[in-house]
C-alpha positions in Angstrom: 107.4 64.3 78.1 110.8 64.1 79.4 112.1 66.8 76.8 109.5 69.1 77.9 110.6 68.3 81.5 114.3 69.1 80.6 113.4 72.1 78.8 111.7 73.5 81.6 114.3 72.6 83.9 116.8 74.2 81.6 114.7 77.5 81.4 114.4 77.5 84.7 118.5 77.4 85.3 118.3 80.2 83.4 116.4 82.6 84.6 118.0 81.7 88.3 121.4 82.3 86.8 120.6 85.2 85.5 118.7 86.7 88.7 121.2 85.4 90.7 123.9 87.4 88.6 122.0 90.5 88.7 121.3 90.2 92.6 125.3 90.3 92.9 124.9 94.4 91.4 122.4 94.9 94.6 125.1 96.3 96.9 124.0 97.4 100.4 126.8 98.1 103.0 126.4 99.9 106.4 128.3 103.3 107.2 128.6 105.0 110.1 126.1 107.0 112.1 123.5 104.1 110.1 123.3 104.8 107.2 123.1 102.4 104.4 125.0 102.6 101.3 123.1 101.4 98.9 124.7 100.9 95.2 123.0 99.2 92.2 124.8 98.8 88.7 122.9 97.9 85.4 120.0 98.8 86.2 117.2 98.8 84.2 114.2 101.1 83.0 111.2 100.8 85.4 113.8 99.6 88.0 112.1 100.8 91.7 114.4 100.9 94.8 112.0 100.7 98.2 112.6 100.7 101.9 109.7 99.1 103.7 108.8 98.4 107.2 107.8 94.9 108.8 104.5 95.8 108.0 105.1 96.8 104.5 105.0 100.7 105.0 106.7 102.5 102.2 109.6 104.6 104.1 111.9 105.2 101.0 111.2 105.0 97.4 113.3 106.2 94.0 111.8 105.3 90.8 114.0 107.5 88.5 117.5 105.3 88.7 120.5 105.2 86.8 122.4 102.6 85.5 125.1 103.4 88.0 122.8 104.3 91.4 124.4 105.6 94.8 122.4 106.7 97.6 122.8 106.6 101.5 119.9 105.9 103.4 119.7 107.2 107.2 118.3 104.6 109.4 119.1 107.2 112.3 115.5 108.0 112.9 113.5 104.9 112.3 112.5 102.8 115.4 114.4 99.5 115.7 113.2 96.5 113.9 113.4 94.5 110.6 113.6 96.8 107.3 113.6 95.1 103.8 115.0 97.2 100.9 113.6 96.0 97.8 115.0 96.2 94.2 111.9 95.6 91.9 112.0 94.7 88.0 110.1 94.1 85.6 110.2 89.7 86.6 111.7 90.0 90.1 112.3 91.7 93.2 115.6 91.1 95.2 115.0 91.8 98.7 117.4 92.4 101.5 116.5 92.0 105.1 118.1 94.9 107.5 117.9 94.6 111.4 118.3 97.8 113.5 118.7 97.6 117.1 120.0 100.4 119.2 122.7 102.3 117.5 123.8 99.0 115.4 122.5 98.4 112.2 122.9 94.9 109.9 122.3 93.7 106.4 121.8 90.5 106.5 124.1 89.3 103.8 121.9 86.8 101.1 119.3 88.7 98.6 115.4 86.9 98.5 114.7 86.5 95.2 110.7 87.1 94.4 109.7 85.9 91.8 106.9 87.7 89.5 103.9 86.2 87.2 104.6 86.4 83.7 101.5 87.7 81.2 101.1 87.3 78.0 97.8 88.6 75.9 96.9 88.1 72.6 93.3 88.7 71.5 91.3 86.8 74.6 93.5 84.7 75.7 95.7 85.2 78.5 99.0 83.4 79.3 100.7 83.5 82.9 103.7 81.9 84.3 105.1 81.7 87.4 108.2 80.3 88.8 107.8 79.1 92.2 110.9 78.0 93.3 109.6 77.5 97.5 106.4 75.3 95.7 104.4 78.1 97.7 100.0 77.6 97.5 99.5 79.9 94.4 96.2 81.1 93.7 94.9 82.6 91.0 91.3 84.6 90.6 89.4 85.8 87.6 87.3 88.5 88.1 84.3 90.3 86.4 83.7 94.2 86.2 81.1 93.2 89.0 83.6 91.2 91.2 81.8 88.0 90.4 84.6 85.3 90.3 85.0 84.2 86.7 87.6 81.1 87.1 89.8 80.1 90.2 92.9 78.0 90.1 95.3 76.7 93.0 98.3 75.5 91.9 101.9 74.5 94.0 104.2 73.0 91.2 107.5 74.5 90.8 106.6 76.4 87.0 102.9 77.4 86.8 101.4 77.8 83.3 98.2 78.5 82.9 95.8 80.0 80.0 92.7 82.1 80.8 90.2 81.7 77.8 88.1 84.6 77.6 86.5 83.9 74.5 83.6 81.9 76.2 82.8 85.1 78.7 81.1 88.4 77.5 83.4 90.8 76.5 84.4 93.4 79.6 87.2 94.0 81.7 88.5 91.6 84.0 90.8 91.5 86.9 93.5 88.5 87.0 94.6 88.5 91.2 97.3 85.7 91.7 97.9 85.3 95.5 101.4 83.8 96.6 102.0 83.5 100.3 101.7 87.4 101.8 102.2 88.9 97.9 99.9 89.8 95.8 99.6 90.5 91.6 97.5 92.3 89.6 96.5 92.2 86.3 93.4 94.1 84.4 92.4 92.2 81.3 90.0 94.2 78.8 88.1 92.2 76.1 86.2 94.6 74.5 
């Protein structure tokens, strides 16, 4: 038990040493006139840069990014409040808040790290991990074609692992919905 304990834990350091190295190539400074400098190195493919409102209205997105990204952002127009630009990957977003008020315009200086549920499929059997650093209430619903709930899980632990059996249901399509604070993941699971 312990060396599954300390492998975990190791794992873990891992994966936050990584994300925390690659939150260090999220640049985002302020120019003049507000506009933000944003500049991302290494990225990867499927790599999607967002600006979103409080409310989580889509202002900016660039899905197409190289591995050396520039761009400058004009916050000039938008209404004062709290802005998050988000750099999504395939396991994690890096979120940075950005406060405009008046002609002034901040970055707050510390990245969020989000991170993402892991899947794994092989035949009917589905594997998902989650690292859940803040011990949010994650949980997890299976659904049928119809909407029917299948299987539902609520889990707070710092690592969730969990396997979905699906040989024991009919064979269909499925919907996996993991619910994490105000996020939300998707994933469709066909058995046929």
């Amino acid at each position: 038990m312990k060396r599954v304990i300390k492998t975990i834990v190791f794992t873990l350091l891992l994966i936050i040493g990584y994300n925390v190295q690659a939150a260090k190539d999220f640049n985002v400074a302020v120019a003049k006139n507000q506009i933000l400098m944003v500049e991302l190195n290494e990225v990867q493919e499927g790599d999607l840069l967002t600006l979103l409102d409080v409310e989580g209205k889509v202002l900016y997105k660039e899905a197409n990014l190289d591995t050396n990204f520039q761009k400058s952002l004009s916050l000039a127009y938008v209404p004062d409040g709290t802005y998050f630009l988000n750099l999504e990957g395939i396991n994690t977003i890096f979120a940075r808040e950005i406060v405009k008020k008046g002609n002034s315009v901040e970055v707050k200086k510390d990245s969020q790290i989000i991170f993402k549920p892991i899947y794994k499929q092989t035949d009917k059997v589905l594997k998902v991990s989650y690292t859940n650093p803040n011990k949010e209430t994650v949980k997890a619903f299976v659904y049928d074609a119809k909407g029917n709930i299948v299987s539902a899980v609520k889990n707070n632990e710092l690592v969730m692992k969990k396997t979905f059996d699906f040989s024991a249901v009919p064979a269909g399509d499925y919907m996996l919905a993991m619910f994490v604070g105000d996020r939300s993941y998707y994933k469709p699971v066909s058995t046929k």
